[in-house]
C-alpha positions as CSV (number, residue, x, y, z in Angstrom):
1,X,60.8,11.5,21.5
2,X,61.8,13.3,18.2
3,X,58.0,13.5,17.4
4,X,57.4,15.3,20.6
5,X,60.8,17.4,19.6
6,X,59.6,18.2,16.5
7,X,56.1,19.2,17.4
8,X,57.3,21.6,19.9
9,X,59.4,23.0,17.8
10,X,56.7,23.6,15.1
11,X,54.4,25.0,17.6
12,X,57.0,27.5,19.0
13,X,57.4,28.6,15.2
14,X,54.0,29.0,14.6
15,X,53.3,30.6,17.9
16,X,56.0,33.0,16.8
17,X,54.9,33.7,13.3
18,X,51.3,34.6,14.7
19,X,52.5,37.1,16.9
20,X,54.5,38.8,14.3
21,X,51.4,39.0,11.7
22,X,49.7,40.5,15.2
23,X,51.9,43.3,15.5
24,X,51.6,44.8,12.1
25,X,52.7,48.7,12.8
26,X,50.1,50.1,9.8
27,X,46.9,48.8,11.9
28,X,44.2,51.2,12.7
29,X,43.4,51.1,16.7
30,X,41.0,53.0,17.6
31,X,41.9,55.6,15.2
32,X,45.4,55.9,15.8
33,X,48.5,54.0,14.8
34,X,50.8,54.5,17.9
35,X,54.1,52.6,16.7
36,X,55.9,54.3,14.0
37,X,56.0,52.1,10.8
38,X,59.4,52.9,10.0
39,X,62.3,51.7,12.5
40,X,64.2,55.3,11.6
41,X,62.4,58.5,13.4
42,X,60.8,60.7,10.7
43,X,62.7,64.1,8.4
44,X,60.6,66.6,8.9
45,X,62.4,68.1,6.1
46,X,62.1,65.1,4.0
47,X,58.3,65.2,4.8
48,X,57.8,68.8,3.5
49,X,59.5,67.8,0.5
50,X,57.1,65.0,0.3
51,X,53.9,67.0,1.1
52,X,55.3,69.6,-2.0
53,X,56.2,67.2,-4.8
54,X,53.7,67.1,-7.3
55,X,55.1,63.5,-8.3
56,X,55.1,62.1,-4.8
57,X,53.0,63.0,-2.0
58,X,50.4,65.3,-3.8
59,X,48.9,66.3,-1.1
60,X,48.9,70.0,-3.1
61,X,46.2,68.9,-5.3
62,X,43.8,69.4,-2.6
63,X,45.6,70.9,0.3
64,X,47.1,74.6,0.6
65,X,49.9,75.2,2.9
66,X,52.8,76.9,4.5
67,X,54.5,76.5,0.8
68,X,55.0,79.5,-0.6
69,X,57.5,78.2,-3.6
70,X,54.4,76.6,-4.8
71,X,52.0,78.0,-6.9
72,X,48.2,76.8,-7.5
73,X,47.9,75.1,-4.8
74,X,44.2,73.0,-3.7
75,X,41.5,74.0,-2.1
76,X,39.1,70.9,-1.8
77,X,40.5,70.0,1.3
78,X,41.7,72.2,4.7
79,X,44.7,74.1,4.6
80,X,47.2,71.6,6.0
81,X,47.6,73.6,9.2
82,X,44.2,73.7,9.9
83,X,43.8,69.9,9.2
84,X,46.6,68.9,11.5
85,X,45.4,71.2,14.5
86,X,42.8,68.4,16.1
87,X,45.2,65.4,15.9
88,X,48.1,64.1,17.6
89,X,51.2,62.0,15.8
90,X,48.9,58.6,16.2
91,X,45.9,60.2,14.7
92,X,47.8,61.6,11.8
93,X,49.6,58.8,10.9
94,X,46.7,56.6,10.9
95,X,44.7,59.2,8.2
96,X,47.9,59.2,6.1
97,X,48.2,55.2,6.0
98,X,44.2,54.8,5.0
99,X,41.9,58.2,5.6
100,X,39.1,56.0,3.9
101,X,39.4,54.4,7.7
102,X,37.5,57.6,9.1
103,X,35.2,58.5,5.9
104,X,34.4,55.8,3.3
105,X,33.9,58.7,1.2
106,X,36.9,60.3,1.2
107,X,39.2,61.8,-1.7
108,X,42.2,61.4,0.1
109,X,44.1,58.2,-1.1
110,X,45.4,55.4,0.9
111,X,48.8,56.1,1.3
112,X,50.0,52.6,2.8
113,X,47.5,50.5,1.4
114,X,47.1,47.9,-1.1
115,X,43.9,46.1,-1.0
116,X,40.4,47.2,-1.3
117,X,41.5,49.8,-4.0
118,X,39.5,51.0,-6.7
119,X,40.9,51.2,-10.8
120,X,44.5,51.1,-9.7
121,X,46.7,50.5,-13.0
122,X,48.3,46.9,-12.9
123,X,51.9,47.6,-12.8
124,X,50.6,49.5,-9.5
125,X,49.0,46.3,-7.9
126,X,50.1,45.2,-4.4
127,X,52.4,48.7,-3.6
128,X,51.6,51.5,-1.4
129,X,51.3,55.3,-2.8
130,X,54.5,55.9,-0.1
131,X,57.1,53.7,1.9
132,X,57.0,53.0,5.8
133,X,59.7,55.5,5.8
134,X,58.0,58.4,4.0
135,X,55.0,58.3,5.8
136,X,57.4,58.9,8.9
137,X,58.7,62.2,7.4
138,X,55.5,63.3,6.8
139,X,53.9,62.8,9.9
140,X,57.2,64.4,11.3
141,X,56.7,67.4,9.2
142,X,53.2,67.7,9.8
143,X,53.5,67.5,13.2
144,X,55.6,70.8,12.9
145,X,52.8,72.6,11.9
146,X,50.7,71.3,14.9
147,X,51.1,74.1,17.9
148,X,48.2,73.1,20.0
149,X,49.1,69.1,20.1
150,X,52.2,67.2,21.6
């Protein structure tokens, strides 16, 4: 009887631990990722400041945008604005966590991905370029300047 006890514990646990590996938030679904990663809504504010730091996010390198405190800002890639028009809050999110998703030949990094990465310095190994958290605020920020999608 303990055996049988025992076993059905150990199946419950595994059943359990399976679906929780299942409902990773930072998976790609048919080229959105509708959960939020973080369990805190996004700062739009914080996202901007994100999208702006030259140590952080920078997304400046090849983006311009509704920054005018910035100076020299990219032009490889849309204006942010303009880039953000044809997508909702799924879509975005899901081409800030791993834009290499939609074009193998992208520039853009990975944001929230660790494997599959090419000449990443060692003490960088195994983390993500920003936190579950950040990539909230910037979807939240980016989404401001999205007019023409809810």
């Amino acid at each position: 009887m303990r055996k049988r006890c025992a076993l059905a514990i150990l199946l419950l646990v595994a059943l359990n631990l399976s679906q929780v590996a299942a409902q990773d938030n930072s998976s790609i679904v048919a080229g959105e990722i509708t959960k939020p990663l973080a369990a805190s809504p996004g700062d739009p504010l914080r996202g901007r400041a994100i999208v702006a730091s030259r140590q952080t996010g920078l997304c400046l390198l090849c983006h311009s945008g509704p920054f005018p405190e910035e100076r020299f800002q990219g032009n490889l890639a849309p204006e942010l604005s303009q880039s953000v028009a044809r997508y909702t809050v799924p879509q975005l999110r899901a081409r800030i966590v791993d834009a290499s998703y939609f074009n193998s030949q992208t520039i853009m990094p990975a944001y929230y991905r660790t494997e599959h990465l090419n000449r990443v310095a060692p003490k960088f190994a195994g983390l993500t370029i920003l936190n579950e958290q950040e990539i909230e605020d910037v979807v939240a920020f980016l989404a401001t300047l999205n007019t023409s999608k809810p």
